[in-house]
C-alpha positions, -999 to +999 in steps of 0.1 A: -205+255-665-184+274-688-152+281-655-155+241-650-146+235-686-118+260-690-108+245-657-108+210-670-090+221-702-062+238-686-059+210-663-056+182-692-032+200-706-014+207-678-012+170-671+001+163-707+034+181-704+036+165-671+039+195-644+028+201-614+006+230-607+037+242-583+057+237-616+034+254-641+025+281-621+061+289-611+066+287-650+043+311-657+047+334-624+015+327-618+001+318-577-004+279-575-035+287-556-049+303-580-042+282-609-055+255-585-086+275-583-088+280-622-084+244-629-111+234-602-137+260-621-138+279-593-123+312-603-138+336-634-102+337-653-096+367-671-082+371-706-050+378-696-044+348-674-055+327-699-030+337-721-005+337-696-015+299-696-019+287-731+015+301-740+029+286-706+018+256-722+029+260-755-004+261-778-024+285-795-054+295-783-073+275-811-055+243-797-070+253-762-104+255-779-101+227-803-128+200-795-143+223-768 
């Protein structure tokens, strides 16, 4: 449960700044599958990925977890 809502997170927020996961995860020299993966709850994300996506997206971690 716990991948599918980071997933769903990442993905929102994604969707707010308005990239595409090609965009974002060129942005953030990270593989579009993957992120693909990530955002369908699919994959176990570590630490360090996340990271790599909340400051891609500009936020703080407790933004990413705000109302989680």
């Amino acid at each position: 449960m716990i991948k599918q809502r980071v997933g769903a997170r990442i993905r929102e927020l994604r969707l707010q700044t308005g990239m595409s996961q090609e965009k974002f995860a060129l942005k953030i020299n990270m593989d579009r599958t993957y992120l693909a993966s990530v955002e369908a709850g699919k994959r176990n994300i570590s630490i360090v990925n996340l990271e790599k996506i909340i400051l891609g997206l500009n936020i703080t971690f407790a933004d990413f977890f705000q109302d989680f």
